[in-house]
Kinemage of the C-alpha trace (Angstrom):
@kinemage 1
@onewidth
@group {chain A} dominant
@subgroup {mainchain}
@vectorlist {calphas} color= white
{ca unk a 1} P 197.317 202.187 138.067
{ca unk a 2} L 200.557 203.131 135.983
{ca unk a 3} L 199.966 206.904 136.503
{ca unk a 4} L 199.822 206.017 140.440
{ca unk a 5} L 202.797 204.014 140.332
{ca unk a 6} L 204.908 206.757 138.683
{ca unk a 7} L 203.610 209.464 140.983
{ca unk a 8} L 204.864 207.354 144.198
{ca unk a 9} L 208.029 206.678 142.366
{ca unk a 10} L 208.528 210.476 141.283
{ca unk a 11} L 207.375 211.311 144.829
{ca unk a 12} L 210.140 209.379 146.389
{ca unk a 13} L 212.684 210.719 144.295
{ca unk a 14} L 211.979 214.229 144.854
{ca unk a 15} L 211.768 213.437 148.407
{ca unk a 16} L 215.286 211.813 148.581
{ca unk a 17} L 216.347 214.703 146.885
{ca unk a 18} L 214.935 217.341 149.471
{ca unk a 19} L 216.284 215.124 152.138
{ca unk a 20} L 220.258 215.287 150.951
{ca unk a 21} L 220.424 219.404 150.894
{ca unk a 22} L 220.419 221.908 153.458
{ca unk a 23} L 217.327 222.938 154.888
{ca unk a 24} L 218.120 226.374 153.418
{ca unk a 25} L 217.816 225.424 150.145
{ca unk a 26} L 214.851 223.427 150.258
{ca unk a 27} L 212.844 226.687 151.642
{ca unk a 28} L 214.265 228.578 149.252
{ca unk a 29} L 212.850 226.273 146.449
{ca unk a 30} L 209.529 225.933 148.791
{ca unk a 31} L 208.977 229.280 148.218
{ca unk a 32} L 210.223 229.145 144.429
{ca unk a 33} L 207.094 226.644 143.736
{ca unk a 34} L 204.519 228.776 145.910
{ca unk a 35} L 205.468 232.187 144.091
{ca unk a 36} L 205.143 229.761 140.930
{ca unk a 37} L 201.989 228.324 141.845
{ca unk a 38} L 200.402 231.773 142.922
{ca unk a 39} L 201.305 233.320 139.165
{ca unk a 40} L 199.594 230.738 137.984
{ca unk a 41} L 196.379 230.256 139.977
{ca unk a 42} L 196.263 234.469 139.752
{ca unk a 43} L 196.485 234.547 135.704
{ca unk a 44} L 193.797 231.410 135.270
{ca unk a 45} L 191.509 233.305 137.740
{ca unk a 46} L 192.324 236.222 135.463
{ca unk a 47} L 191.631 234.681 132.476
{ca unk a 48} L 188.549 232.472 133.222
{ca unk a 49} L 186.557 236.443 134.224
{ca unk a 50} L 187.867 237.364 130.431
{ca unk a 51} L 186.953 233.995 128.888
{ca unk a 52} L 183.573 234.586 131.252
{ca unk a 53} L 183.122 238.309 129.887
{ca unk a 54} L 183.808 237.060 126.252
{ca unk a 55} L 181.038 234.329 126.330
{ca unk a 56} L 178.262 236.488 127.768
{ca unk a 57} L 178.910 239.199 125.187
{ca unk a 58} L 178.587 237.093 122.420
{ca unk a 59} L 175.198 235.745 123.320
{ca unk a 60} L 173.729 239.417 123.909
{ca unk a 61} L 175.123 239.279 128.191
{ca unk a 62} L 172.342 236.513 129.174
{ca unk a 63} L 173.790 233.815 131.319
C-alpha cells in the first residue's frame, strides 16, 4: 500500500513538472526515455538468447 502511495505521489510530481516547461522540452525528454527504454529492452532480449544458449550447452543442448 506504501509502494502505491509513493508511485501516485512521484507520479504527480513528475507530472507537475512536465506541466511547467515548454512542450518542446518535454518531447525532447519523451524521446530521451524511449531511446532509453529501447537500449534496454534490445540488450535484455540480447542477453536472455546468450543466457538461453549458455544453459542448453551446459546440459548437452536438450531443452
Amino acid at each position: 500500500m506504501l509502494f502505491l502511495v509513493g508511485a501516485l505521489l512521484v507520479l504527480g510530481v513528475v507530472l507537475g513538472a512536465v506541466a511547467h516547461v515548454p512542450a518542446p522540452v518535454s518531447a525532447v525528454a519523451g524521446l530521451a526515455i524511449a531511446l532509453w527504454l529501447a537500449l534496454f529492452a534490445t540488450r535484455e532480449r540480447f542477453a536472455a538468447h546468450r543466457r538461453a544458449g549458455r544453459l542448453d550447452h551446459g546440459r548437452g543442448g536438450v531443452r
